[in-house]
SEMAR-253806 format. One line per 2 residues: number of its first residue (from 1); for each residue x, y, z of N, C-alpha, C. Coordinates in nm, 3 decimals, padded with zeros to 5 digits. Layout:
// SEMAR-253806
NUM) X:Y:Z:X:Y:Z:X:Y:Z ~ ...
This chain:
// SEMAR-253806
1) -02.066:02.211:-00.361:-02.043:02.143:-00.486:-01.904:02.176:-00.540 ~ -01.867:02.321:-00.539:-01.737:02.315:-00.588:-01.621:02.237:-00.504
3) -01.632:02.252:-00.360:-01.558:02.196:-00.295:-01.515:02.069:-00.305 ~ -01.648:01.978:-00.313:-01.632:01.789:-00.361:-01.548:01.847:-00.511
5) -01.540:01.951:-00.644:-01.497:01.916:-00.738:-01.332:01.964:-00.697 ~ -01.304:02.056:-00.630:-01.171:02.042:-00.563:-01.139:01.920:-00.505
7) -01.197:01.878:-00.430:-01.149:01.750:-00.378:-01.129:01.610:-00.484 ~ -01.246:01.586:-00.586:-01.204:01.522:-00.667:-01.059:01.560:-00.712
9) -01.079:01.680:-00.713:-00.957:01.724:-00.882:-00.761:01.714:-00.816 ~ -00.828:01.708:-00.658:-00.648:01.661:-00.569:-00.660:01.477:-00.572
11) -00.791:01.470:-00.556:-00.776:01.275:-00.565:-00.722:01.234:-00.691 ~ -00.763:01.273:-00.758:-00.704:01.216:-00.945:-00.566:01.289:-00.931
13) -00.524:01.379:-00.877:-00.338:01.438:-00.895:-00.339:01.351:-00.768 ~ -00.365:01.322:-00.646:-00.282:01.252:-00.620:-00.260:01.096:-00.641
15) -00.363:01.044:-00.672:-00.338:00.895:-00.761:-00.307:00.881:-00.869 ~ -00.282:00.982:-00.966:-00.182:00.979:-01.036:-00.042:00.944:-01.007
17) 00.028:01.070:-00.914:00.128:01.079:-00.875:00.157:00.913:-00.849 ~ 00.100:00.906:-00.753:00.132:00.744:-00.681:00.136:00.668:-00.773
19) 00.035:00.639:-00.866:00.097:00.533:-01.005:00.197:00.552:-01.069 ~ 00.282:00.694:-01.072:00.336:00.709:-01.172:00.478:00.694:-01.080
21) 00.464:00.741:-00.978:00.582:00.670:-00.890:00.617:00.525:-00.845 ~ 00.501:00.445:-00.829:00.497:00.303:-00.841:00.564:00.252:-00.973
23) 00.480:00.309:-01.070:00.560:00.228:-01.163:00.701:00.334:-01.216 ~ 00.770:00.409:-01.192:00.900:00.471:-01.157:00.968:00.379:-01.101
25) 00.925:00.330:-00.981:01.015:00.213:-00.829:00.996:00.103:-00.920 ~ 00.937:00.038:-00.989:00.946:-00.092:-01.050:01.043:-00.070:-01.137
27) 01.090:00.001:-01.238:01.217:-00.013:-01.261:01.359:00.027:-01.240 ~ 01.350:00.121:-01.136:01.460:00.184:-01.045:01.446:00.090:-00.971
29) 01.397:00.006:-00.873:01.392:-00.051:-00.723:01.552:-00.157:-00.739 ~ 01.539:-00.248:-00.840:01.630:-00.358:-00.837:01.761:-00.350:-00.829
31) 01.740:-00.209:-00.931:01.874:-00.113:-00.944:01.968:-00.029:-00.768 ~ 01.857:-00.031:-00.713:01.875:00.060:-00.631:01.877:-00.005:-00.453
33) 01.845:-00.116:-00.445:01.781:-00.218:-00.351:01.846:-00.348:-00.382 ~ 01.878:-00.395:-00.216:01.942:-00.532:-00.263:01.787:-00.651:-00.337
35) 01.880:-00.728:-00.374:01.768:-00.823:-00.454:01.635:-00.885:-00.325 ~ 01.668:-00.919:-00.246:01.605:-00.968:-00.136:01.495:-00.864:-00.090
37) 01.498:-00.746:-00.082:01.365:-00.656:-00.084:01.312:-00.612:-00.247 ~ 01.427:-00.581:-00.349:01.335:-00.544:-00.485:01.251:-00.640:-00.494
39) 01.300:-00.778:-00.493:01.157:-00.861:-00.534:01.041:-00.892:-00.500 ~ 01.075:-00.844:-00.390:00.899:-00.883:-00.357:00.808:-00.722:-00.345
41) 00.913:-00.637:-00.376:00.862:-00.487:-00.385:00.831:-00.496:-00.524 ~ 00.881:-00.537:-00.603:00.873:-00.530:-00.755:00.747:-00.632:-00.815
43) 00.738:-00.762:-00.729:00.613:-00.850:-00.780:00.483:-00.745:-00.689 ~ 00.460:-00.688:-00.561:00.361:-00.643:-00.508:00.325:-00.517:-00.597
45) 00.398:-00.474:-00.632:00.388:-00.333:-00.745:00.324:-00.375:-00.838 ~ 00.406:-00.429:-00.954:00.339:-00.576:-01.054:00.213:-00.574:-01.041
47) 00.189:-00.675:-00.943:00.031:-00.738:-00.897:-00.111:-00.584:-00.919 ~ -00.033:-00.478:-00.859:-00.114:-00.403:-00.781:-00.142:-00.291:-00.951
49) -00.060:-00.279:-01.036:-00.040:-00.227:-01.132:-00.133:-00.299:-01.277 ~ -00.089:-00.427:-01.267:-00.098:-00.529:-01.378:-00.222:-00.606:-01.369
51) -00.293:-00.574:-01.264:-00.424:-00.699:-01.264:-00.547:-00.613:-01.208 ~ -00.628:-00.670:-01.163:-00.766:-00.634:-01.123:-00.782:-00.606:-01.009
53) -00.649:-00.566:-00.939:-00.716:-00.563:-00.817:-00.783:-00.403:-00.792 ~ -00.902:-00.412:-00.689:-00.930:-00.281:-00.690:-00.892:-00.193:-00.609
55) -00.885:-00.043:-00.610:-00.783:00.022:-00.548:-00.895:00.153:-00.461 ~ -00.844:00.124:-00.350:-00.880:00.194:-00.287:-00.904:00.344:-00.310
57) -00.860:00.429:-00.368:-00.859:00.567:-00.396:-00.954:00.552:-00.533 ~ -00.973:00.468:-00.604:-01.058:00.436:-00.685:-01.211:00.457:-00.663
59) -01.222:00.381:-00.567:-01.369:00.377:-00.516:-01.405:00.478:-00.487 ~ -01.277:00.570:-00.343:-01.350:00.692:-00.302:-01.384:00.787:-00.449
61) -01.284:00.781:-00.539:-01.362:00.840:-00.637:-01.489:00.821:-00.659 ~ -01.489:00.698:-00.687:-01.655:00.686:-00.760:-01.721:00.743:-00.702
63) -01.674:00.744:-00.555:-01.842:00.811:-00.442:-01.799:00.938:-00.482 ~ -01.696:01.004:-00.512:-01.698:01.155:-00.512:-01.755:01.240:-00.648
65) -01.738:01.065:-00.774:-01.803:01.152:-00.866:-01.957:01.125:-00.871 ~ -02.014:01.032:-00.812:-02.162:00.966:-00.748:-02.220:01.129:-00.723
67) -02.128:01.196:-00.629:-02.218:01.283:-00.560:-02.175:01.406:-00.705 ~ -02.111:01.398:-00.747:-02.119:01.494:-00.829:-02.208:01.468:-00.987
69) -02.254:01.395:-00.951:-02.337:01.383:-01.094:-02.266:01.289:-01.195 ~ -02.137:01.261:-01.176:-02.046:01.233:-01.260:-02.069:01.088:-01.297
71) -02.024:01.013:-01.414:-02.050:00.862:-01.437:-01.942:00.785:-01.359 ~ -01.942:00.659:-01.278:-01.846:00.599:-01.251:-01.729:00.538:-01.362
73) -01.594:00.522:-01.303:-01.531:00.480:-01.408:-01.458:00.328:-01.364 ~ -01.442:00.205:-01.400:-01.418:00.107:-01.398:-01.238:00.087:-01.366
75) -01.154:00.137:-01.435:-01.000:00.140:-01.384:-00.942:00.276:-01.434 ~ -00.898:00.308:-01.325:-00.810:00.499:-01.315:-00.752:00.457:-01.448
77) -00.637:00.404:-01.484:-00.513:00.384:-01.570:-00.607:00.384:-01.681 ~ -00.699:00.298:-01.732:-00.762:00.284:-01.849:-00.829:00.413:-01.889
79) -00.943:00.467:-01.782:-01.023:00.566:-01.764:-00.933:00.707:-01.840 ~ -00.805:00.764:-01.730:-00.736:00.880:-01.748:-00.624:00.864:-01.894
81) -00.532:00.745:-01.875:-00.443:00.740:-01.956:-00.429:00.667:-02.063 ~ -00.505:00.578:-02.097:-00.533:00.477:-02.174:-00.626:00.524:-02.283
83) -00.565:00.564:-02.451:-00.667:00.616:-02.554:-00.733:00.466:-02.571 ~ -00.884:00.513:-02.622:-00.983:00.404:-02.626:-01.040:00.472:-02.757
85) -01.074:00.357:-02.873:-01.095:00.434:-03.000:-01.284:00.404:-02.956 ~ -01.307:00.569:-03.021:-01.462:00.569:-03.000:-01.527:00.600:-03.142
87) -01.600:00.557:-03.192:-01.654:00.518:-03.343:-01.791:00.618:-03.304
């Protein structure tokens, strides 16, 4: 049991990291990259950031907090970083 909560607790630092470097490259990339690769690096980022799609490291969470008793959570970004007013 502690082990799955180690393992959760590197999945959430490392999908953090990766969002927070994704969206880092979305506004460094254009700067830094001829136009012909930022853009379509910058709309796939976009897409992958900005909409519904679901994300792989997401899910394995859910199963990791499934087995830990834990409630599933619907989107990392909303879930971890996103204040939500609770009445």
């Amino acid at each position: 049991m502690k082990t799955l909560r180690c393992i959760w607790a590197l999945l959430v630092g490392l999908h953090s990291a990766i969002i927070f470097a994704n969206a880092a490259s979305f506004f460094f990339l254009p700067f830094l990259a001829p136009w012909y690769i930022a853009v379509p690096c910058c709309t796939l980022i976009g897409r992958v950031l900005f909409t519904d799609v679901r994300c792989p490291l997401t899910v394995l969470e859910n199963k990791l907090r499934t087995k830990l008793g834990m409630p599933q959570i619907d989107k990392f970004v909303s879930h971890y970083f996103l204040w939500k007013k609770r009445f």
